[in-house]
N, C-alpha and C positions, 0 to 999 in steps of 0.2 A: 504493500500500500504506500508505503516510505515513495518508490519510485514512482506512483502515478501524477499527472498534471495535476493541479489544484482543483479546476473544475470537475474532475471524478474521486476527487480523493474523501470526501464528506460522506456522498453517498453509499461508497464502498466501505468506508467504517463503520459505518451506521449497519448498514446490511450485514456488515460482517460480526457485529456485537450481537445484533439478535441471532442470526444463525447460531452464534458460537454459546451461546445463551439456551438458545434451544436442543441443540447437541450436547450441552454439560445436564438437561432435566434429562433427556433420552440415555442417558449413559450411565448415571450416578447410581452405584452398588448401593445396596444397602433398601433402596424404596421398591417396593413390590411395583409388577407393572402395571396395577391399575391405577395406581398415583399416577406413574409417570404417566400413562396414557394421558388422563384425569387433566392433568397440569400443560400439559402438550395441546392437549385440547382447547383449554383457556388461554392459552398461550394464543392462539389464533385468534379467540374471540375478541382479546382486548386489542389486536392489531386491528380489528374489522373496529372498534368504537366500543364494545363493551367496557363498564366499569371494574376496574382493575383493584381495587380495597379487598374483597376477602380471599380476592388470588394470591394477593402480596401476603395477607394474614400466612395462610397454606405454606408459601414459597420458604417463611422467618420460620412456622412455626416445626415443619417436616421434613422439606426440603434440606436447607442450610444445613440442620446439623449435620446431613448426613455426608455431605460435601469436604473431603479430605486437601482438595487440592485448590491452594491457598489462593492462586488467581481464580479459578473459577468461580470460588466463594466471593471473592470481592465484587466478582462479576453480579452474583445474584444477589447480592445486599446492593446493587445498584439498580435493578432492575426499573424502579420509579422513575429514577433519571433519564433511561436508555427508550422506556416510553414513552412517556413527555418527549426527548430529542424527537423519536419517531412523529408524535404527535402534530410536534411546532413544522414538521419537515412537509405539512401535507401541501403548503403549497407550491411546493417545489415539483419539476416536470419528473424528478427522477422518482418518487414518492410511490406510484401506481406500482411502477417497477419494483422496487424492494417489498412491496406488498404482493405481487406476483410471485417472486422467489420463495419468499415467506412461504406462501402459500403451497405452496411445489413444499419447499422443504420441508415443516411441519405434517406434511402427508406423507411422504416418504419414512418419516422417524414413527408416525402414530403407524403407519403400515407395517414397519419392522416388529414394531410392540405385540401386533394383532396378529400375524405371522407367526413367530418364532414363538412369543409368550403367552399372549393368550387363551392362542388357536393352536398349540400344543404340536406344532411341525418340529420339525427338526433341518428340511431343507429344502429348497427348491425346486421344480421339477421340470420345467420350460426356460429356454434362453428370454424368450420374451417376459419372463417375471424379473429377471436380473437385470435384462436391458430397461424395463421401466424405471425398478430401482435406485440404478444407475444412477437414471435422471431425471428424478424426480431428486435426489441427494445431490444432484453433482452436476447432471447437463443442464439440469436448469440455472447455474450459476452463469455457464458459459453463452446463454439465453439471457441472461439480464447483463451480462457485462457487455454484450453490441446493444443492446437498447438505451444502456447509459451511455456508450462511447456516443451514440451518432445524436443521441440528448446531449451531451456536456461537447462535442468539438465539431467545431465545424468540419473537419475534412478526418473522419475517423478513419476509414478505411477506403482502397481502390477496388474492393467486392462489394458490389451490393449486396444490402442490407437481408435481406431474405435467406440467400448463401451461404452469408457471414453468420448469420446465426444459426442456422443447422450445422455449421463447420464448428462453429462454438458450444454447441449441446454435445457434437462427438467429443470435442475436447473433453470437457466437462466428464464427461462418461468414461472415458480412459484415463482421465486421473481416479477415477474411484474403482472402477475396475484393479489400478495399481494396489490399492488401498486393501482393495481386500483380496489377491493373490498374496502381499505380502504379510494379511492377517490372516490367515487361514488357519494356522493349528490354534491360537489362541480362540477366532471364532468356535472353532471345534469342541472347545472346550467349555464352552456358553451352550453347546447345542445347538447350534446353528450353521447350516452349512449353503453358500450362496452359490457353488458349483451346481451346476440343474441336475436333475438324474444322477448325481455319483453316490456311490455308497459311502457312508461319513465315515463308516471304520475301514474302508479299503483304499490306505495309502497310495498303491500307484493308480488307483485308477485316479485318486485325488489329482495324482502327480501329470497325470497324461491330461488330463483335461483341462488344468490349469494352464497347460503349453496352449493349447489350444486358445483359452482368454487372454493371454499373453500376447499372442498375436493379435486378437481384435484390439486390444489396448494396443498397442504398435502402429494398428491402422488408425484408430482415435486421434493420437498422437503426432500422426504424419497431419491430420488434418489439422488441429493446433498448432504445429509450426507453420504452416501457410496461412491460417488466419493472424498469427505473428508478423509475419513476414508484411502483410497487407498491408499493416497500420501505420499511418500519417506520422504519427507522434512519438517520436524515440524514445521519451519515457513511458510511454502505455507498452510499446511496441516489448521494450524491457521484460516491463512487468507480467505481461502476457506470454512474452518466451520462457520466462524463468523458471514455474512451474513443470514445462514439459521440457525441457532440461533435465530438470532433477529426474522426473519420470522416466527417461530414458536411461537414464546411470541406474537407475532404481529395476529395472526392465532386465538391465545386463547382468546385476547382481542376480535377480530373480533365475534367469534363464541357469545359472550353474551353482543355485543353493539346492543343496540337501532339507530332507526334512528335517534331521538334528539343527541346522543353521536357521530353518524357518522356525523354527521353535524358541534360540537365541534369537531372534529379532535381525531380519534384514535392513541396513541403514545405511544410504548416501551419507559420506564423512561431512563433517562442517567444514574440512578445507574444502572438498571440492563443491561445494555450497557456494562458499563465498567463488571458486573460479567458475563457476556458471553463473555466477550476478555480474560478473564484469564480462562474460561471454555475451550474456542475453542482450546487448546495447551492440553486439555485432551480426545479431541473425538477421 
């Protein structure tokens, strides 16, 4: 976000604090998942104009303690403030849009809940259930980032608009697809498995099929760097290669880990982190 122009840098924090807000109620151990659903749910309603008093009560009284991880918590003892910003933001052009995402996102996380906990699956069973998923968590990010671009800059990109956003929902969709190749044994271990049809206790067929999403992320991926590539503005342009940077080092790791390794955790080093942020300003 550091790297975007000024006129997108407001709304993507904004969107990015609810997002990362509604991802710390969807994840947080310890609350069964009809709260979290519960909470997730009202989580949208006060984004739609609901009053927010006995949400926040809920948020202090049940939530919070359970909350270990010290930013996140700061995050949800702020949560009044980050509505109200939402609030005051409505008459801004970009506003519709981060209520859009919202919207996508907060159904993806309540879907994950209704799935996995309390429609008592264990995994998927259709590519079309994981590709929704996807993007409704992730391509829909790549969906609101060209609606804000061509909202906040005059000359966003040299794809039209239409294009540029289905080329940004792939994006979007192969960074989460990363996300969860490289979380696979820990998902596993929740009971949950986003591989379609494999069997959760049978390692390689886990392992063969994940090559398989490995490559559709690859193809995702290719289309994110050309929607990079597109962009007018060397700072957007940056910020929008950076991610699928990392994804691709992230890709190579993936393609030659073991499951002992995927169980230690696959991770792009913070050096080559920081040599992909001075990279992405030459794609």
């Amino acid at each position: 976000m550091r790297l975007l122009p000024k006129a997108m840098r407001e709304p993507v924090s904004l969107a990015y604090l609810l997002a990362r807000a509604s991802d710390t109620l969807a994840d947080t151990e310890g609350l069964g998942a009809d709260l979290r659903h519960e909470m997730l749910l009202g989580f949208g309603e006060i984004l739609h104009g609901s009053d927010r008093a006995a949400w926040l009560v809920k948020l202090s009284d049940e939530v919070i303690p359970c909350q270990h991880h010290q930013g996140e918590k700061s995050l949800l003892k702020m949560m009044d403030e980050v509505f109200a910003w939402f609030h005051d933001f409505k008459d801004d052009q970009g506003y519709a849009a981060i209520l859009k995402v919202m919207d996508h996102i907060l159904h993806g996380q309540r879907l994950d809940i209704e799935r996995f906990e309390l429609g008592q699956s264990t995994r998927l069973t259709q590519d079309a259930e994981l590709e929704e998923y996807c993007f409704l968590v992730a391509g829909c990010v790549g969906e609101f980032w060209t609606e804000l671009g061509y909202i906040s800059l005059p000359r966003f990109s040299s794809i039209e608009a239409e294009r540029l956003k289905s080329m940004g929902i792939n994006y979007g969709k192969g960074l989460q697809l990363i996300n969860i190749l490289r979380d696979l044994p820990s998902d596993l271990k929740q009971g949950r498995c986003y591989l379609p049809g494999v069997d959760p206790f049978d390692r390689d067929a886990i392992m063969a099929e994940a090559a398989r999403w490995r490559a559709r992320a690859r193809a995702y991926l290719g289309d994110g760097h050309a929607y990079a590539k597109s962009l007018k503005s060397k700072r957007t342009r940056a910020a929008t290669a950076l991610p699928g940077l990392i994804g691709e080092s992230t890709l190579d790791l993936l393609d030659h880990a073991s499951w002992a390794e995927l169980e230690e955790g696959v991770k792009v080093s913070r050096r080559d982190v920081y040599r992909f942020t001075w990279e992405a300003f030459f794609v």
